[in-house]
Every structure is written in C-alpha cells, then in structure tokens.
C-alpha positions, -999 to +999 in steps of 0.1 A: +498-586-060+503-578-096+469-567-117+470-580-156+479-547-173+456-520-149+476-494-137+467-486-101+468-444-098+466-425-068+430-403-062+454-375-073+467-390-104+428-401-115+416-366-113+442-350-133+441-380-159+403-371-155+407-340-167+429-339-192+409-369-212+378-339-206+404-316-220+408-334-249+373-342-256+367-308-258+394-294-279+377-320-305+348-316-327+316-327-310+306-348-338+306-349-373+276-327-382+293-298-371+319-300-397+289-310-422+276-280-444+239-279-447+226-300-477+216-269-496+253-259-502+260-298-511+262-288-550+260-322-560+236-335-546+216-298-553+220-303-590+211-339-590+176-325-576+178-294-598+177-323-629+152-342-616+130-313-607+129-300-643+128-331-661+100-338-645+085-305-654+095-310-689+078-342-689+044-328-672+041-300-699+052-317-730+026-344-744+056-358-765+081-363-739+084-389-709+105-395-675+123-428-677+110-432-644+133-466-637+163-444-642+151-413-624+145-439-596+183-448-594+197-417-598+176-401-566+187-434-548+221-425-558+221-389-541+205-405-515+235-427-511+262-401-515+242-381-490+248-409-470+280-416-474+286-373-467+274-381-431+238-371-435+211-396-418+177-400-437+160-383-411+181-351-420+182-363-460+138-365-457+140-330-436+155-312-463+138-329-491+105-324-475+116-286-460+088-259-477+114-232-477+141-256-497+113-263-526+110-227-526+142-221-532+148-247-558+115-238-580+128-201-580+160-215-594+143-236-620+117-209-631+149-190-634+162-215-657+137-221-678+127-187-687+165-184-692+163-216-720+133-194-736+098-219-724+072-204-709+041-222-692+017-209-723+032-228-747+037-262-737+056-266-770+086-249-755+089-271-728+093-298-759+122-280-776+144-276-744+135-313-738+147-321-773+180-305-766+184-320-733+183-350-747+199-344-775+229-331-752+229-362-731+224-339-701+219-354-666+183-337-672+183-352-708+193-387-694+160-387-674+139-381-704+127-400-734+107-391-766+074-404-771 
C-alpha cells in the first residue's frame, strides 16, 4: 500500500532525523530578541524621545512658546511604529518608556544639553531663545514647537 507523499522511516531512521532537526534548531537563534539591541542603543528612536523630551521642557518654561501637540502626537506614534517594525512588542516599547532608570538617563542627557545651549532653569527667558532657534532651524525639536 502506497501512502500519498509520507515517507515511512524505520525507528532508527526517526531518531536520527530527530536529532538532527534538534540539531538544527539549536545552531539557530532562539528568537529574534536575541539579536535585538536594547531600545536604549536604538539611536533613532533615542533621539526621537530626546526631542520630544525637551520640546516639552522648552514649552513648560517659556510663557511664549507651545507644543503642537497634534504633531508631537504623530511623531511618538511614529517611533512607536518603527519600534514595532524593529521587533519590539509594546509591552517591551511601555517597559522602557515607563523604566525609572531610562528617564534618568535621558534627563541627565537633556540637562546636559541645555546647559550646553546656555538656558538655565532661573531664567525662563533662556528657555525662549533656544526655542526660537529650534524653530528657527526647523529642528525635529523645533518642529514640535510653535510661537505664541
């Protein structure tokens, strides 16, 4: 009797066809996370936050500048996406989002920055002038900013 296209093997011939499929599942990677890199060294997705987190401080200490929220929206929604499409799930996109030691390390960066740009938290005027330029520049901070 003929079977439609299953091979019949001998117990012999099962094991060692057995094995060498456990083999080769082995010798692969386990699954795609392990080749991932942790968001943090994700650049692009790091400087998308980076923007958002200081134009948003820009617009919290200058009276005569706002966030054009709609677009800030988008743009988040668009790391979010390309987070996505790197393999990340939004469990592990919220994690590191939400992780204490992650806003730590990016509000070190951008206190870094902006006493680097010359605005200091006395003089909420400062904050206006490197707003100015950003927008002025057509930075991707800049684009998330308006003038009152």
């Amino acid at each position: 009797m003929r079977s439609c296209g299953v091979i019949s093997l001998t117990t012999t011939a099962r094991v060692a066809l057995a094995g060498a499929v456990f083999a080769a599942c082995l010798a692969a990677p386990v699954s795609s996370a392990a080749a991932r890199p942790h968001l943090r060294e994700a650049t692009e997705i790091n400087n998308g936050l980076f923007a958002v987190a200081i134009a948003r401080e820009i617009k919290d200490y200058c009276p005569t500048i706002n966030a054009r929220y709609f677009r800030a929206f988008n743009f988040l929604s668009s790391l979010k996406r390309k987070a996505r499409d790197m393999g990340y799930s939004d469990a592990e996109i919220e994690a590191y989002v939400d992780n204490d030691e992650e806003k730590a390390r990016l509000r070190a960066r951008g206190e870094a920055y902006l006493a680097a740009k010359g605005v200091s938290y006395d003089d909420p005027q400062s904050f206006c002038a490197l707003g100015r330029e950003e927008i002025q520049k057509s930075s991707q901070i800049g684009v998330l900013l308006r003038a009152k």
